[in-house]
C-alpha positions as CSV (number, residue, x, y, z in Angstrom):
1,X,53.4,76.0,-73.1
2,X,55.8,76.8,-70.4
3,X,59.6,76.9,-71.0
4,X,61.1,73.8,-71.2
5,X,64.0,75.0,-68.3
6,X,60.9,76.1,-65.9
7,X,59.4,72.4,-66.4
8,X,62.5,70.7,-65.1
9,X,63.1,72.8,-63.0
10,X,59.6,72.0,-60.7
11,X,59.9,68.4,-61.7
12,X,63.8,68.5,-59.9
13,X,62.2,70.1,-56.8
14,X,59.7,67.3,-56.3
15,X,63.3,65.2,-56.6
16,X,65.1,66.6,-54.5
17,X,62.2,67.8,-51.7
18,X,61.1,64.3,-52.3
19,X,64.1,62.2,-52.2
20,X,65.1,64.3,-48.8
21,X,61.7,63.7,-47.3
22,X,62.1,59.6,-48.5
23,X,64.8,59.5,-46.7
24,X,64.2,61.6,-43.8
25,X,61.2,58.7,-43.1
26,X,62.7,56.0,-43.5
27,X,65.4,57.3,-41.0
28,X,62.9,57.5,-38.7
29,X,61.0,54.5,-39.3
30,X,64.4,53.0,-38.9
31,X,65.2,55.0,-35.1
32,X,64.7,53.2,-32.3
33,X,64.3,56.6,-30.4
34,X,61.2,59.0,-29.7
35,X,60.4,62.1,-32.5
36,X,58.2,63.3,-30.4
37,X,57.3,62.9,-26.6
38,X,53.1,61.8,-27.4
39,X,55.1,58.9,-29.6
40,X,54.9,56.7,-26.0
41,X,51.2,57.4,-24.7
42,X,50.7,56.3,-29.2
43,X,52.7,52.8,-28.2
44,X,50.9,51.8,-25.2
45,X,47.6,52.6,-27.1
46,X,48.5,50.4,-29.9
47,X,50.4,47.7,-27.3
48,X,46.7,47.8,-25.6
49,X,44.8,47.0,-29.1
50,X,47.2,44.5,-30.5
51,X,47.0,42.3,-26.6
52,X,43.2,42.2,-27.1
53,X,42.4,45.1,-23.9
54,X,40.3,47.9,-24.3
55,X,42.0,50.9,-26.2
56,X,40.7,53.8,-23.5
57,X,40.1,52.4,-19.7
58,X,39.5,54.9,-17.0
59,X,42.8,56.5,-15.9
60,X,44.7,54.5,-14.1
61,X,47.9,54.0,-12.9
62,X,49.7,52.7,-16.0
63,X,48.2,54.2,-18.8
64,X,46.1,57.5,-19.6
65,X,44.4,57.8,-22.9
66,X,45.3,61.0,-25.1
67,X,42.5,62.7,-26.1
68,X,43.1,60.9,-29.6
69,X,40.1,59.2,-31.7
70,X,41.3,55.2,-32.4
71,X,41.2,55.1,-35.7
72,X,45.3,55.6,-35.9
73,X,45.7,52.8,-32.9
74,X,43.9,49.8,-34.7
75,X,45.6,50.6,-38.2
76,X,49.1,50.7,-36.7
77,X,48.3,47.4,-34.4
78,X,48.5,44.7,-36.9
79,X,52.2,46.4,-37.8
80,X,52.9,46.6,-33.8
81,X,52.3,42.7,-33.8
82,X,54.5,42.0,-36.9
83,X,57.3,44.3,-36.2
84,X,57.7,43.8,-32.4
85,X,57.5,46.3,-29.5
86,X,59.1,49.4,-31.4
87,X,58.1,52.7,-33.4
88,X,58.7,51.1,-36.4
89,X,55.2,49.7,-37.5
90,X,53.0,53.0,-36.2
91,X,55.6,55.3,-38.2
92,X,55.6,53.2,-41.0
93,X,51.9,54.1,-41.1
94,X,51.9,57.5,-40.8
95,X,55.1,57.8,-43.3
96,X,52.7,56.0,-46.3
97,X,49.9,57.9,-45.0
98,X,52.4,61.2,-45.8
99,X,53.3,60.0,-49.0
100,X,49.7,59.4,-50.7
101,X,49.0,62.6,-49.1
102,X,51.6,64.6,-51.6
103,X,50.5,62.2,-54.4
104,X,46.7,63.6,-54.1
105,X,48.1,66.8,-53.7
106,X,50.1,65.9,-57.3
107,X,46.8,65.1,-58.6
108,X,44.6,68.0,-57.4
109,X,47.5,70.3,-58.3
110,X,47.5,68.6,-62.0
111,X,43.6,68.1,-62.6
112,X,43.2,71.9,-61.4
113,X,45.5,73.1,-63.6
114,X,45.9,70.9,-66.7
115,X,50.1,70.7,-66.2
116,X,51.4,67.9,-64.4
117,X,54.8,69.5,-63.5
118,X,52.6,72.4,-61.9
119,X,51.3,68.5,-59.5
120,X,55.0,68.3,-59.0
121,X,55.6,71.8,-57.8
122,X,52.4,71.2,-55.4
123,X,53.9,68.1,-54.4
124,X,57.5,69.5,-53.7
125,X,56.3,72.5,-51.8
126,X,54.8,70.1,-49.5
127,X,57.5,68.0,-48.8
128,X,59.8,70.9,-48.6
129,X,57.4,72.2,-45.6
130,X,58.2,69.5,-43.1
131,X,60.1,72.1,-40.7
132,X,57.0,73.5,-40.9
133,X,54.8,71.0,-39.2
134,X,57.5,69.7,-37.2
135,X,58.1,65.5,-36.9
136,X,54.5,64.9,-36.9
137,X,54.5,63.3,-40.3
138,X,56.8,60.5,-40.4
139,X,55.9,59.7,-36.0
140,X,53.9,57.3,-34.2
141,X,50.6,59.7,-33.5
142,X,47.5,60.3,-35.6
143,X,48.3,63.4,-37.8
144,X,49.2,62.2,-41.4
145,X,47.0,59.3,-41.3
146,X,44.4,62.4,-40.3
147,X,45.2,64.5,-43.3
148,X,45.5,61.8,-45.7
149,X,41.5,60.9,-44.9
150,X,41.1,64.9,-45.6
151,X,41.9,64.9,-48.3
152,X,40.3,61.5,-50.2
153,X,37.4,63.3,-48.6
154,X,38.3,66.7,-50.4
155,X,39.2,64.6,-53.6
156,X,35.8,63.2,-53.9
157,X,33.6,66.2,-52.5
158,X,35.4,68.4,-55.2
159,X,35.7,65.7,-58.5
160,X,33.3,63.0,-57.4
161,X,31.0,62.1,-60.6
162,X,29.4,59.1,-59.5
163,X,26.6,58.2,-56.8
164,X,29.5,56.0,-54.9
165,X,31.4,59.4,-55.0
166,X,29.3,60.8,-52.5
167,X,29.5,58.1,-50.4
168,X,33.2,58.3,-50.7
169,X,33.4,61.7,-49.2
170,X,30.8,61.3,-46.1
171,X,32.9,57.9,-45.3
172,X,36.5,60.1,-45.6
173,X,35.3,62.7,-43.8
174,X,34.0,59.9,-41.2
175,X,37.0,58.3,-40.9
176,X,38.9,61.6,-40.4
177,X,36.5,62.4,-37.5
178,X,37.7,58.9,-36.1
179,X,41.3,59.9,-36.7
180,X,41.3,62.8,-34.7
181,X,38.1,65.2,-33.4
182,X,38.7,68.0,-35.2
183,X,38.2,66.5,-38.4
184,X,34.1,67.5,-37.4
185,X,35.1,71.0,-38.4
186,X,36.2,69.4,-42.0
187,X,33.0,67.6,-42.1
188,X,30.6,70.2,-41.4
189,X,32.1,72.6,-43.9
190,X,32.0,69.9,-46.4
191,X,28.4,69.5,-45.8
192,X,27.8,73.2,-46.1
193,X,29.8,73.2,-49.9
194,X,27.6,70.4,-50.8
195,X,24.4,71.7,-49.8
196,X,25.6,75.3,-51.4
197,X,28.2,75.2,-54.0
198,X,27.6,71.9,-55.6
199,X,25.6,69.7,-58.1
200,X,25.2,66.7,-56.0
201,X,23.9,63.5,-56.9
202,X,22.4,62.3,-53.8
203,X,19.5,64.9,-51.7
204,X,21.0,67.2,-50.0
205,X,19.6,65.6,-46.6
206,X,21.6,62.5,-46.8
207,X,24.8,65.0,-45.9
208,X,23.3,66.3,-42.8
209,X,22.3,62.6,-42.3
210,X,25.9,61.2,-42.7
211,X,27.4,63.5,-40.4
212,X,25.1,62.8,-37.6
213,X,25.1,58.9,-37.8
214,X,29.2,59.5,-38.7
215,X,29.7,61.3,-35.8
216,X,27.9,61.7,-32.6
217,X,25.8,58.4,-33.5
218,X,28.9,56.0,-34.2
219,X,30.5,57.9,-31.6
220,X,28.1,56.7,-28.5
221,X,27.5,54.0,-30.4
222,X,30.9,52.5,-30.4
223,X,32.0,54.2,-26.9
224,X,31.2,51.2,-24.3
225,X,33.4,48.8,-27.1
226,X,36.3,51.1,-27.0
227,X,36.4,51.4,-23.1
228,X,34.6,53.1,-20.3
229,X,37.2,55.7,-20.4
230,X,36.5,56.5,-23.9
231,X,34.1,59.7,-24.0
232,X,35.9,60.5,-21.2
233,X,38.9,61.1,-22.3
234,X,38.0,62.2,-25.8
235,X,35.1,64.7,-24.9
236,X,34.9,65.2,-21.3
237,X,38.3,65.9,-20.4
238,X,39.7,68.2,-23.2
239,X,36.0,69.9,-23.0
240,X,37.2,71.3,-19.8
241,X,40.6,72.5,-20.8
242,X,41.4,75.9,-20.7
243,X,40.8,77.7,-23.9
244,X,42.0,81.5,-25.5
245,X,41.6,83.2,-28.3
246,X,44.8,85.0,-27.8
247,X,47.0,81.5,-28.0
248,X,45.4,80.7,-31.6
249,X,46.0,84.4,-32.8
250,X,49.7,84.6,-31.6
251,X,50.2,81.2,-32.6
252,X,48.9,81.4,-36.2
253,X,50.4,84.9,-36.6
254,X,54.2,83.0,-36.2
255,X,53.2,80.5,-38.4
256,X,52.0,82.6,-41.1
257,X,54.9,84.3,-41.1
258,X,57.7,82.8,-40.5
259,X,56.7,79.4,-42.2
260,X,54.3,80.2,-45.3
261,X,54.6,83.9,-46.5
262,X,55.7,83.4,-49.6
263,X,52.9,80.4,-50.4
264,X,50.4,82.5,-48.5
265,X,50.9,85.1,-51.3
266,X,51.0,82.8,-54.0
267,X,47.8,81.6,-53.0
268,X,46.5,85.2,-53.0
269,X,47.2,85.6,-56.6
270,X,44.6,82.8,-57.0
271,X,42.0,83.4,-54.0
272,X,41.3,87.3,-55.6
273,X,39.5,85.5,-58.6
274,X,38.5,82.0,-57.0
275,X,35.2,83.2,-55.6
276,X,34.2,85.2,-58.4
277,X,34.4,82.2,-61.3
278,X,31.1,80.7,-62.0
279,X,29.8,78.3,-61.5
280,X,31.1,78.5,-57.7
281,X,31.8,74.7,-57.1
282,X,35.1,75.7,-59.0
283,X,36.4,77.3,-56.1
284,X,37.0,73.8,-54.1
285,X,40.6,74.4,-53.7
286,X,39.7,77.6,-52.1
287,X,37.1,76.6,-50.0
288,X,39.4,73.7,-48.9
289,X,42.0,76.1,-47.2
290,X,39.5,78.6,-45.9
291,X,38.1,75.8,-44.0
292,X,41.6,74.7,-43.0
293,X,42.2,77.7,-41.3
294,X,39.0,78.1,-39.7
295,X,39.4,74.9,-38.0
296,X,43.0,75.3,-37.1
297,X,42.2,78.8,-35.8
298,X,39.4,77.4,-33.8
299,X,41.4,74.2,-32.8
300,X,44.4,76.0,-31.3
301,X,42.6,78.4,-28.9
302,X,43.6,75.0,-26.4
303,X,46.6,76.4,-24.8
304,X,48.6,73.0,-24.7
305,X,48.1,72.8,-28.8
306,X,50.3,71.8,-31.0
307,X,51.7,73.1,-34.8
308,X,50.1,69.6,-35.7
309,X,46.9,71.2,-36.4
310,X,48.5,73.2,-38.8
311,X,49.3,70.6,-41.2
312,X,45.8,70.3,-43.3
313,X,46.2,74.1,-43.8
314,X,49.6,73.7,-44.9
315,X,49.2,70.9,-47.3
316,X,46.7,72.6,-48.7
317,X,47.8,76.1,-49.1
318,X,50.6,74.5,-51.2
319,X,47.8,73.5,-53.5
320,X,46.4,77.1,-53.5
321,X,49.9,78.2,-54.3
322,X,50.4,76.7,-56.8
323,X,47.1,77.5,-58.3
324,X,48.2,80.9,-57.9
325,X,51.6,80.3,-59.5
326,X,49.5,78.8,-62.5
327,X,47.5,82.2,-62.8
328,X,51.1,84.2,-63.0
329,X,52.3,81.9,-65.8
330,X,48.9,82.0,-68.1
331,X,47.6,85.7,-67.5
332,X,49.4,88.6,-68.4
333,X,50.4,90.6,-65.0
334,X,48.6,94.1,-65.1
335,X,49.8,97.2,-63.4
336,X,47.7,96.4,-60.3
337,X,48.7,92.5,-60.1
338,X,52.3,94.0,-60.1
339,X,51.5,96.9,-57.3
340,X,49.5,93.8,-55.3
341,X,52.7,91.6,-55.5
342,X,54.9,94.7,-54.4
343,X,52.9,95.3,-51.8
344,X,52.6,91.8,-50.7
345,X,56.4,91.1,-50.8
346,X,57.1,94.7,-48.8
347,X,54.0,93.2,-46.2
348,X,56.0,89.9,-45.8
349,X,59.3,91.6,-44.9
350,X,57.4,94.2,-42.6
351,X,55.7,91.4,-40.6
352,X,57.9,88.8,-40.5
353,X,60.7,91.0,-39.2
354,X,58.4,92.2,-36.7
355,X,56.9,88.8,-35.6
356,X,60.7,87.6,-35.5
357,X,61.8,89.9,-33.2
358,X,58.8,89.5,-31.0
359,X,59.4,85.9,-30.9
360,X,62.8,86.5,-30.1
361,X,61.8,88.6,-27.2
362,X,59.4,86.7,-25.9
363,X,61.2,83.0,-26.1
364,X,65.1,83.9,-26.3
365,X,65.8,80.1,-26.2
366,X,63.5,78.9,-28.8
367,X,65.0,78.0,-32.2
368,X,63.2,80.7,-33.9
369,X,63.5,81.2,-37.4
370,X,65.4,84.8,-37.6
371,X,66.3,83.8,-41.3
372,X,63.2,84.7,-42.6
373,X,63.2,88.5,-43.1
374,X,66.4,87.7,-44.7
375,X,64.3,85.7,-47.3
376,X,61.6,88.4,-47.4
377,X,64.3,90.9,-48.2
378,X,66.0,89.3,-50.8
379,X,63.0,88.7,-53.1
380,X,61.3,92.4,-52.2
381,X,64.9,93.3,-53.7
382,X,64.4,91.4,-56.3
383,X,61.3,91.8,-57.4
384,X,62.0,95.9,-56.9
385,X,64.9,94.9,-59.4
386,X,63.0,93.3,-61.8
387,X,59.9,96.5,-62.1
388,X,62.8,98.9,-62.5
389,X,64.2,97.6,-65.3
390,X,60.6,96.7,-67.0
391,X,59.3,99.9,-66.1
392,X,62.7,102.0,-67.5
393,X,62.1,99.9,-70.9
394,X,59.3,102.0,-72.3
395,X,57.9,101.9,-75.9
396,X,61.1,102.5,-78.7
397,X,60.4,106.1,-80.8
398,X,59.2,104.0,-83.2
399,X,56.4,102.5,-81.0
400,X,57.3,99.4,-80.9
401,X,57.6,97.4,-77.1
402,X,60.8,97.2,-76.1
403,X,59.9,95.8,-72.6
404,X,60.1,92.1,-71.8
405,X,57.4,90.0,-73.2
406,X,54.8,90.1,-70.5
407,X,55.0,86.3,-69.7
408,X,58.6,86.4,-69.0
409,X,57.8,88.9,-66.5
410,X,55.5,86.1,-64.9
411,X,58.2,83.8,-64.8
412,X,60.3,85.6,-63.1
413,X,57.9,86.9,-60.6
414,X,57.1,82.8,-60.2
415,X,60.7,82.2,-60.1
416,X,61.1,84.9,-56.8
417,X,58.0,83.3,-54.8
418,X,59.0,79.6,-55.6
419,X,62.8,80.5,-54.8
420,X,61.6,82.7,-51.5
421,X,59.5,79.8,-50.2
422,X,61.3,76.9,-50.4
423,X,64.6,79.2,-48.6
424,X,61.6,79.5,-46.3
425,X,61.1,75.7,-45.8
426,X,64.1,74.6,-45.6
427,X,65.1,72.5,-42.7
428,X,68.5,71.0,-41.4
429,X,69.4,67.4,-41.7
430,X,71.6,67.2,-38.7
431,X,68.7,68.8,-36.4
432,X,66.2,65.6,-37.6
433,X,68.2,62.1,-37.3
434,X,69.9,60.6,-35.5
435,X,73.3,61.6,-33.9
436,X,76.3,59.1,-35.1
437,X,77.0,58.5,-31.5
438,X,73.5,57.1,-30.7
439,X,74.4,53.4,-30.7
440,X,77.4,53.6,-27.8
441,X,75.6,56.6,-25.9
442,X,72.1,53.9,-25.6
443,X,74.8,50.9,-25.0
444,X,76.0,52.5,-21.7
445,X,72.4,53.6,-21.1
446,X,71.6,50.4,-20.9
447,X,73.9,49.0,-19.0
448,X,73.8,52.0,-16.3
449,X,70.0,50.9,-15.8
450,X,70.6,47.1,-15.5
451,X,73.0,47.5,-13.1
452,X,70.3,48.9,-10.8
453,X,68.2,46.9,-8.0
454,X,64.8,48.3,-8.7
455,X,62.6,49.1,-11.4
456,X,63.1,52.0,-13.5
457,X,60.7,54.8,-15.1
458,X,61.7,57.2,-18.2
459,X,60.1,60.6,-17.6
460,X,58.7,62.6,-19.3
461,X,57.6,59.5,-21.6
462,X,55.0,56.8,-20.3
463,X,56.0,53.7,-22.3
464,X,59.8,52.7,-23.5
465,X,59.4,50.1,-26.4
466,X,62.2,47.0,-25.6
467,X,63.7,47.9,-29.1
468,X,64.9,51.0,-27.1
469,X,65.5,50.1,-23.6
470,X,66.7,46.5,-24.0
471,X,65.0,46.0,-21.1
472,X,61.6,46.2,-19.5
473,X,61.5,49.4,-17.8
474,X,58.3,50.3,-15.2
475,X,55.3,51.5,-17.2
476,X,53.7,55.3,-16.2
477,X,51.3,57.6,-17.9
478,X,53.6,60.2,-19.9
479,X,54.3,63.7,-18.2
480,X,51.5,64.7,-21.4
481,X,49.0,62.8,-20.2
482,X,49.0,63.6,-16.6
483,X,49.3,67.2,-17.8
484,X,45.6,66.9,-19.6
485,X,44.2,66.1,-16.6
486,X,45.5,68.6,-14.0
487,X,44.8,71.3,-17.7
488,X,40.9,70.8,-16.7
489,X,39.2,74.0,-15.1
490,X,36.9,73.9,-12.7
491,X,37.1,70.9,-11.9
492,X,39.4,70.2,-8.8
493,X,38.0,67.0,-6.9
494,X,37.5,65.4,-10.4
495,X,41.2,66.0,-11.2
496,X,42.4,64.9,-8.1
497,X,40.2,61.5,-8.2
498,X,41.4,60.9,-11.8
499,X,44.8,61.5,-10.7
500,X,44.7,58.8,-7.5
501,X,45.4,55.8,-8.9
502,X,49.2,57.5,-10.6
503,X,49.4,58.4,-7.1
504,X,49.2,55.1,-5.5
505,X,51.1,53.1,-8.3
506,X,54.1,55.3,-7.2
507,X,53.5,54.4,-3.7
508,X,52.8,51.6,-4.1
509,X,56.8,50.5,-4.8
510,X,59.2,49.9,-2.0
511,X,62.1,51.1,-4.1
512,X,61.9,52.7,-7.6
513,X,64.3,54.7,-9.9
514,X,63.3,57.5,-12.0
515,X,65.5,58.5,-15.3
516,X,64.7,62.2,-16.5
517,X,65.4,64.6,-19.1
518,X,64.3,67.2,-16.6
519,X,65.0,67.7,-12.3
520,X,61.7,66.0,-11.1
521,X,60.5,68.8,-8.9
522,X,60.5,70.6,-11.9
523,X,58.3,67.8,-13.8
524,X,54.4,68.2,-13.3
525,X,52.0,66.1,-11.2
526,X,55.6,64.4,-10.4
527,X,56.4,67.1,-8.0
528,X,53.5,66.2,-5.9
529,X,54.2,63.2,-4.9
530,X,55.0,62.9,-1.8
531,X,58.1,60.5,-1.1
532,X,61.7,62.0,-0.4
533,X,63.4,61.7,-3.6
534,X,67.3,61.1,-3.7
535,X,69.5,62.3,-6.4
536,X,71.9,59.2,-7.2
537,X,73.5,61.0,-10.1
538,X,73.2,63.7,-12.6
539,X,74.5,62.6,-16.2
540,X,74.9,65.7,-17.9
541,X,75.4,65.1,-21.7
542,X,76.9,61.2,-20.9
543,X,73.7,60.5,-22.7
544,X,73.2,63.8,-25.1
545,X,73.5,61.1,-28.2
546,X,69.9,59.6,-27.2
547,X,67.8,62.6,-27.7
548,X,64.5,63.8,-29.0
549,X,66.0,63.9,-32.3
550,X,63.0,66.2,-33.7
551,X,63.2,69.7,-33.4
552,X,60.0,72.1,-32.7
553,X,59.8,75.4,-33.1
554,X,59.6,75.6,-29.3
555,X,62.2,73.2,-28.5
556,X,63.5,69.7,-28.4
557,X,65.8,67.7,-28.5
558,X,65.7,66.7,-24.7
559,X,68.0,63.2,-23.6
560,X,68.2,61.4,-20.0
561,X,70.1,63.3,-17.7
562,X,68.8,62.9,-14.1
563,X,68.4,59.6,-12.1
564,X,66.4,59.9,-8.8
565,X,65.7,56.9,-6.5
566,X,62.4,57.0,-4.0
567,X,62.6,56.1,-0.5
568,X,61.0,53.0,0.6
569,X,57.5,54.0,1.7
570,X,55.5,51.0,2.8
571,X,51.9,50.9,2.8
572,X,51.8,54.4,2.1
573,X,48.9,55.3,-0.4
574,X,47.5,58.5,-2.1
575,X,44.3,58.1,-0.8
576,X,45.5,57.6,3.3
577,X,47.5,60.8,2.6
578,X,44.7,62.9,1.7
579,X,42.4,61.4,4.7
580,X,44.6,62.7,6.9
């Protein structure tokens, strides 16, 4: 049994990483604003769905599909059509879909390991880790709805009993593919467990028959319903994007370090033993973050990725880590479990304060987390505290053990990793909602864009929901989705033929205004158009109060500062231009 102190002590860090992540969503449910700059091209999806049109048309003036399977789009429509045109019904989605996913990881944490406060610790670690992967859990896009399918398929692929268990898992892992397109990775690793490392209860060519009619089948099948710009958008267009192995090292090399060290070595404690217990379907958890990061690692060798595709791997490394904290608490810790935990904690402190003042090099204005090696340092001090005095407590000249019983000597190693990682985690409350001056800074917004003669379009995003603007503001594809179509290699008079009809929308207006959080010539595909833009006034920070309220590693928080007006052009199009 585990002290009574340690037990409340994980189930009051589910409280209070819970209770801060509770209300941190329904903050944002709540906001009328944008989290995160995809959040628009997400509406106008969803708009499209709920109005009956086709969820991906060719690109087009208006509206550009993200490269985004629909599942996402048709659950959040019927809360779109209740709730009215705002963010609230799509986040609402995605904050549930966050909160079953830390109740399976409660479960998998508990079932694995027999202790249900060890669930909570699971739990708490990742609600704690929202820093970590940024806003996209409580927004208006795909990602926890993605990893909440993930893991239902994980929960019945790894405990599934039953005949209807295995069709349980190939439908999860379906639905996850339809979520977003990298859940095929999930799926295909799946299938390889099941055909290797498990008893199943169904043959084993059923699997590689589910994943073929799951994906590319229902995927061709379903395309003409979904839109004629459907594979295009979702295969043929990110197929051509630029791609580097480079990006996905760099990348996952910050995120290991500055965001999961601690967990990371938890998890080690567990992963040097998983593979070797018998039989070898045990090692699901294991298997489940390998193929986490394999996917990620592949995922983000696209330069324009996100730290969205970290999230399955960080949901379930808290899982492993905790499995590994389990294996400190029940297992006496040898001489070489002690040396691999020094040598771990002295490796965290080494890289981290190396990747931290690369980062800080390399992107002087990112909010990069320089508090890290700080963590790192404390806890190699501490746990160089804790050998010293069990090593300098040899055996009495009687013989009998004077040193700490060897348990308490787990605990307190537990205690340094749990403490370590969650200083990691934390994130600041001011730096996520909104800022109290939001209402009067959107008031005179608002009335600053009423008072104009022309129509109006909000760069860098695509769609404004009324709830925000007050007001029906021009629709645009987002800054992002015109960016994934000038991203394609290769592929120059396709790009520009895809790009025409953004072209002659713009044109296509005798007089329009243009609100951005950026100068447009520095905004892309923006900067091509080719009108004289005037510069009626430059904001500054009139407007600071209605900002980007999430913060990514890379940035954020950007607010409308620059209000341009184009110069009557009639019957100039895109198209005449280029004949010319």
């Amino acid at each position: 049994m585990h002290p009574r102190w340690l037990v409340f002590g994980f189930w009051a860090a589910l409280a209070v990483a819970g209770g801060l992540f509770v209300a941190l969503g329904v903050e944002h449910v709540r906001y009328p604003g944008f989290l995160e700059l995809m959040e628009a091209d997400s509406l106008q999806q969803i708009a499209r769905i709920a109005a009956g049109r086709p969820a991906y048309p060719m690109p087009d003036g208006e509206f550009i599909a993200l490269a985004y399977t629909p599942l996402y789009y048709f659950a959040s429509a019927p809360l779109y059509s209740l709730l009215g045109d705002s963010f609230a019904g799509p986040r609402l989605v995605s904050f549930v879909a966050a909160l079953a996913s830390g109740l399976l990881l409660f479960r998998m944490a508990k079932r694995e390991t027999g202790h249900a406060h060890l669930g909570a610790l699971a739990a708490a670690l990742f609600f704690a880790g929202y820093r970590i992967m940024d806003a996209w859990l409580t927004c208006a896009l795909p990602d926890s709805l993605f990893l909440l399918m993930l893991l239902c398929g994980f929960w019945f692929l790894a405990y599934g009993t039953r005949g209807w268990h295995e069709a349980a898992w190939l439908l999860f892992f379906t639905l996850a593919f339809w979520t977003k397109q990298h859940g095929a990775f999930f799926f295909g690793f799946a299938v390889l467990y099941a055909l290797f490392f498990r008893q199943n209860l169904w043959p084993r060519w059923t699997f590689l028959a589910g994943i073929v009619v799951g994906g590319p089948v229902l995927y061709f099948t379903l395309a003409r319903w979904l839109g004629e710009g459907f594979v295009q958008q979702t295969l043929v267009v990110p197929g051509n994007w630029e791609r580097s192995a480079f990006h996905s090292i760099k990348r996952t090399a910050f995120v290991l370090a500055e965001f999961l060290p601690f967990a990371l070595l938890s998890s080690a404690v567990y992963l040097r033993t998983a593979f070797q217990r018998k039989p070898l379907r045990v090692a699901a958890p294991a298997w489940m973050m390998a193929t986490a990061l394999l996917a990620t690692a592949a995922t983000m060798t696209v330069a324009g990725s996100s730290n969205n595709h970290y999230i399955p791997f960080v949901a379930l490394t808290c899982l492993t880590a905790t499995l590994g904290i389990n294996d400190l608490l029940k297992a006496d810790v040898s001489p070489r479990l002690q040396w691999f935990l020094g040598l771990g904690l002295a490796g965290i402190q080494l890289v981290s304060s190396a990747v931290t003042y690369v980062a800080l090099q390399l992107f002087p204005h990112h909010p990069v987390p320089a508090f890290v090696p700080e963590v790192a340092a404390m806890a190699l001090i501490s746990f160089a505290v804790l050998a010293a005095f069990r090593g300098s407590n040899g055996d009495t000249p009687e013989g009998t053990p004077a040193a700490p019983p060897r348990s308490g000597w787990g605990i307190a190693i537990v205690l340094i990793l749990v403490a370590a990682q969650f200083a990691t985690s934390q994130f600041r409350w001011k730096q996520q909602v909104a800022d109290p001056t939001f209402a009067s800074g959107l008031h005179r917004l608002r009335d600053e864009l009423k008072n104009l003669d022309g129509p109006v379009v909000w760069l860098p995003y695509g769609r404004i929901p009324t709830e925000l603007s007050g007001m029906t503001l021009e629709t645009f594809p987002s800054t992002v989705a015109l960016e994934d179509i000038v991203r394609q290699r290769n592929v120059q008079g396709t790009t520009a033929e895809q790009l025409a009809p953004f072209f002659d929308h713009v044109l296509s207006h005798d007089r329009l205004y243009v609100l951005s959080d950026e100068r447009i010539e520095d905004t892309v595909v923006w900067n091509e158009v080719p009108v004289k833009w005037t510069l009626v006034r430059d904001c500054g920070r009139d407007y600071s109060s209605v900002r980007q309220i999430t913060q990514h590693w890379f940035g954020g928080g950007s607010f409308p500062r620059y209000l341009y007006r184009m110069n009557p052009s009639p019957g100039v199009t895109y198209r005449s231009l280029s004949a010319r």
